[in-house]
Structures are given as structure tokens and as C-alpha cells.
N, C-alpha and C positions, 0 to 999 in steps of 0.2 A: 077948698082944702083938699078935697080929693085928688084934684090935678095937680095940687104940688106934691102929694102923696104918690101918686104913681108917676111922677115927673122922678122925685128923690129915689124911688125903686127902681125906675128904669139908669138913671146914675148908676143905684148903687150896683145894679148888676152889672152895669155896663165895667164900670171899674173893677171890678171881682173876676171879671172875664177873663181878660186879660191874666190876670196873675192865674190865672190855674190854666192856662194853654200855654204859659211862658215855662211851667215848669219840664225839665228833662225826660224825656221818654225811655219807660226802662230798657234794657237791654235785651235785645234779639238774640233768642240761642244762633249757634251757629250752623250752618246747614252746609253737605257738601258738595264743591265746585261744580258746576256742569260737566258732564266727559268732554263738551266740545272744548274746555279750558286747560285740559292736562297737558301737561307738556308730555311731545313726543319725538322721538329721533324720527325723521325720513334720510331713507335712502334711496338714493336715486337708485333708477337703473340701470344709468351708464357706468356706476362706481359698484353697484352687486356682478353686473358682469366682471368687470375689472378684477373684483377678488378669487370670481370661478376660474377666468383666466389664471391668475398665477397661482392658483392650488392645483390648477392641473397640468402646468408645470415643472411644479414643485414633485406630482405623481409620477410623472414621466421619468423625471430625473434621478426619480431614487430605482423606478423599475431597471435603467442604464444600468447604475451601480450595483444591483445583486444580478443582474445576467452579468456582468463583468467579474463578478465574485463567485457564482457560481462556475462558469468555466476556466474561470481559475484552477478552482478544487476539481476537475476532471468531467465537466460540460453534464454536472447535474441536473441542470436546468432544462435540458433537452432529453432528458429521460435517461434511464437504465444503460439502452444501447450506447447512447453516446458518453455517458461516462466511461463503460467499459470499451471506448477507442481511444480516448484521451487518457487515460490513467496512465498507458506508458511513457508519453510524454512527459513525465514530471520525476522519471526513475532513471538512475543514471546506469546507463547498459556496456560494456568494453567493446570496444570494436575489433578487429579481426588482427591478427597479424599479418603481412603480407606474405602471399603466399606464393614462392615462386617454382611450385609444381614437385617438391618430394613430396613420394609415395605417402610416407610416414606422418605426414601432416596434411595430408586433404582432410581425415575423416575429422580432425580439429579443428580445423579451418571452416569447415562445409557446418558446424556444430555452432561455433560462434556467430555465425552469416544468416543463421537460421535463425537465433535467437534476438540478436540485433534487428533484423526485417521485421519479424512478428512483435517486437515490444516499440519500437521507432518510427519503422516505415510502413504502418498497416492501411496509411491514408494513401501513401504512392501507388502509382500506374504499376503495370506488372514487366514492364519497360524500363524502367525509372528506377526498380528493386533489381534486378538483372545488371541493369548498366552500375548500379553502388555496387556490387559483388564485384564486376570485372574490375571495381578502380583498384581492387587490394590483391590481383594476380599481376605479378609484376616480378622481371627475373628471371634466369635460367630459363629451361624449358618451355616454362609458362607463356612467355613473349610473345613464340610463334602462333600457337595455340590462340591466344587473346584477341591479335587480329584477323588470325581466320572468323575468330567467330565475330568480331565485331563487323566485319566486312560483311558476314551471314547474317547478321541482323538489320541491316543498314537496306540491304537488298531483299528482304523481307525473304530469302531462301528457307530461314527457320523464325520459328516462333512461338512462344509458351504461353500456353496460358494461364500457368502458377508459374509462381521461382518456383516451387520444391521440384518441377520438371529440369529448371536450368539446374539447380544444385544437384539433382540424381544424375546427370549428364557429366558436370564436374567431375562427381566422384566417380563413375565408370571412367573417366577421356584417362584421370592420374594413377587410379588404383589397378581398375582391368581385373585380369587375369590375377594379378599376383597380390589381389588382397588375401586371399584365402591361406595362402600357402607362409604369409609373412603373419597373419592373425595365429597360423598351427604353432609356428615356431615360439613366437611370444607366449603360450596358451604355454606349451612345454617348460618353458623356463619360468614359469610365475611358482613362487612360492612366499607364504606368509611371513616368517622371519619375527623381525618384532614388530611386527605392522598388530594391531588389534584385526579382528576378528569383520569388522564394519569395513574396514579399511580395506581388508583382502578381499571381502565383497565385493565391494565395489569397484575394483581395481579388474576384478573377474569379469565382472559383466560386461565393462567398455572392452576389454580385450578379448572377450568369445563372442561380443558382436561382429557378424561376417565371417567367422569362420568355420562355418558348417556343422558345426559339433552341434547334437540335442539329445536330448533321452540318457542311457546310459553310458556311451562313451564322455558326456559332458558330467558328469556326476562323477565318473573316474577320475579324470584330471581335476574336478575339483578339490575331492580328499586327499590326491597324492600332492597336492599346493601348500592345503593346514597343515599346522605343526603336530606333529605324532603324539601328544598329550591327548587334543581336542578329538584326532582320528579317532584314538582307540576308546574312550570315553563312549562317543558317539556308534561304534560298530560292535559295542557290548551293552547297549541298550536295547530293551525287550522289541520294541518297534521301532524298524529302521525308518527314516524319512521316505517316504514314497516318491516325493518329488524335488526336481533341485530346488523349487521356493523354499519346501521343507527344509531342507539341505543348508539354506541360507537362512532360514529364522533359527532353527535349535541348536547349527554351530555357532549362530551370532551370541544366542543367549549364553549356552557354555562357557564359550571362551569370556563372554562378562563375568559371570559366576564365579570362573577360575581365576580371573583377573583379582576380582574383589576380596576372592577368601585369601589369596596370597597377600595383600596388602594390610588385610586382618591378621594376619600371622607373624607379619613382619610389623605390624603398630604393637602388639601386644610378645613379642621375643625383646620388642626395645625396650617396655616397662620394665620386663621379668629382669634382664640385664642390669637397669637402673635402681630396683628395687633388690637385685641381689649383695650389688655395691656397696650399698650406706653400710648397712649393720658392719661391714668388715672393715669398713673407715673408722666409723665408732668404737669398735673393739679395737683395733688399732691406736686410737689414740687415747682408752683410756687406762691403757696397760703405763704401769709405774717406771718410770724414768728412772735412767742406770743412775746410781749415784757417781758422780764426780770426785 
């Protein structure tokens, strides 16, 4: 009886075993993935170069672009100096008229030739600024003059080492002797007239250039020039100008002063006139009409 008793036990567990390993095993929290399992981008090294390549250049080509923008605007990019040689470049300067040897036009000619060179040609040889001068003496007297000296240059007999020596040279070969005496006569016949006050200034100074006058014989011809209003103004004043600069600022401002309060007088005479009119139109028309 025992042996079928532990015969039917070992059955029964045998059977029971089964069903309790059969059943589902609970669920495993979740844990996370190995780092060898992450996904990751690789890049090669033949394709990171590739990219350094064309970023640099993409660098290259923009630095092209602002040196090309910068010496546009007057070669900033090369510093101070060289913008201040390129700025002329981009200003439009008159060129000379041709000059073919009167007196009366060297010293204008020699004025425009100077101003053209130093705004235009400050990058040309001093050969190169010389030879642009001779191309605008042409004509009359000038002619013979032009090829001597171009012959004088050619055989290296003379040579400059500024223009302003070639252009001092111009203006002695046309003027000479007789700047002096043709700057007195001019200097005599200059008077103000309706010119303002800035205008005879200026007119003064290019015409007493070269003509030897300083100190107080130029001070003389300057007053006996203004108009006898501004003289006498000026020579009844407690401190006379010491100097002709003097002489040019306190006649300059006068003659404004006098200018402006006349225009003051004459804006305010045209009121008075207009303002004297109405009332007499008014009274005029409301005086009673003749009977018919």
C-alpha cells in the first residue's frame, strides 16, 4: 500500500509539474540598450576633408569679393595711404584747355595742369605727368617751344624731377619779364562794382598774384577797388585792419552786413507800401455812390 501511495504521489507531482512551469513568466522591466547598439553617424575621412576643402574655398572667395569692394571705395583695404592715392580716381577733375602760348593764359593753364596731375596722375612717372602737359600746348608760339623741348627730353639734355619744376619752367618760357608789369595794369583797373564783397576778394588775390605789390602799397590798391560806401565805413572805424587778411575779413563782413540790412529795408518799405494801400481802397469804396 505504501508503494502505491508514493507511486500515486510521485504521479501526482509529476503531473502538477508540468502545469506550474507551463505557466507565462512575468514581465522583465526594461533596461537600457548597450552603448555598442546606438546608432551613430560615421564619417569618413575622405568626406570631413572634402567638406574643409570647400569651406575654404567658399573663405577664399568671399575674401576676392571685399578686397574687390574695398578698392572700389578708394583701396581701403590697403590702408590709409593707399586710399588717400586712389580717392582721386573716382572724382571727376576738367582737363586743361589747350594752350597755345598767350601770356594771359599760362597762369590758367599751369593752374588746371597742376590740379589735374595731383588729383589723376599721382600714380604716373614724372616723365609720363610732363609728357600729359606737353599734349595740351599746341598752336601759335607754343609749337616751336613744344619740340625743342621734347627733343630736350628725349636726349635726356634736361630733366625734372617734379612736374611743378616743368610747370615753373612753362610759366617763366610764356610770361618772363612781362608778368609783372601786365599783373600792375590789371591790379589798377580792378574795381568792385556790383560784384559782392567775397567776389572782389577773390578776384584780388589771383590778380596780385606775381605782381610784386605787399605791405602797404597792396592795401592801397585794395580800398581804392571797394566801393566808397564799404571804404569810408571801414577808415572811420576806431581800429584800422593792421593787415590785408584784416582788410579781407572786416571788408568781407561789412559789405554782408550792408548787403543784408538793405534788403531788410527794402522787404519791410514793400509791407509799409502794401499796408498803406488797403485802408485807401477801403475808404474808397465805401464812400456812397452818386445817385443816377
Amino acid at each position: 500500500m505504501s508503494s502505491e501511495y508514493e507511486s500515486e504521489s510521485e504521479t501526482s507531482i509529476d503531473s502538477a509539474l508540468p502545469l506550474y512551469t507551463s505557466l507565462p513568466s512575468p514581465p522583465q522591466p526594461l533596461s537600457p540598450p548597450p552603448i555598442d547598439s546606438l546608432p551613430h553617424y560615421n564619417i569618413s575621412q575622405t568626406n570631413l576633408h572634402e567638406i574643409i576643402r570647400q569651406q575654404q574655398e567658399q573663405l577664399a572667395a568671399m575674401q576676392v569679393q571685399i578686397q574687390a569692394l574695398l578698392a572700389a571705395q578708394g583701396g581701403a583695404g590697403a590702408g590709409g595711404e593707399a586710399m588717400g592715392s586712389n580717392v582721386g580716381s573716382h572724382i571727376e577733375v576738367a582737363k586743361p584747355a589747350i594752350f597755345n602760348g598767350e601770356a594771359a593764359k599760362v597762369g590758367g593753364f599751369i593752374t588746371v595742369c597742376r590740379l589735374f596731375v595731383k588729383m589723376k596722375l599721382r600714380g604716373a612717372t614724372v616723365e609720363e605727368q610732363v609728357q600729359w602737359v606737353l599734349s595740351y600746348v599746341q598752336g601759335g608760339s607754343a609749337d616751336v617751344w613744344k619740340e625743342n623741348m621734347m627733343e630736350e627730353l628725349e636726349s635726356r639734355e634736361v630733366e625734372y624731377k617734379l612736374v611743378e619744376e616743368f610747370l615753373t619752367s612753362v610759366k617763366k618760357e610764356f610770361r618772363g619779364e612781362e608778368e609783372e608789369p601786365i599783373k600792375v595794369v590789371e591790379l589798377r583797373r580792378m574795381e568792385q562794382g556790383g560784384k559782392t564783397m567775397e567776389e572782389y576778394v577773390q578776384e584780388f588775390k589771383r590778380t596780385v598774384r606775381g605782381s610784386g605789390y605787399e605791405g602797404r602799397p597792396l592795401v592801397k590798391e585794395f580800398k581804392r577797388g571797394m566801393n566808397g560806401e564799404i571804404r569810408r565805413k571801414l577808415m572811420e572805424a576806431e581800429n584800422l585792419p593792421a593787415s590785408i587778411e584784416q582788410w579781407y575779413k572786416r571788408a568781407t563782413a561789412l559789405d554782408r552786413n550792408w548787403r543784408e540790412s538793405r534788403r531788410e529795408e527794402e522787404r519791410l518799405r514793400g509791407k509799409k507800401e502794401q499796408g498803406g494801400g488797403a485802408p485807401k481802397q477801403e475808404l474808397r469804396q465805401s464812400l456812397p455812390q452818386p445817385l443816377v
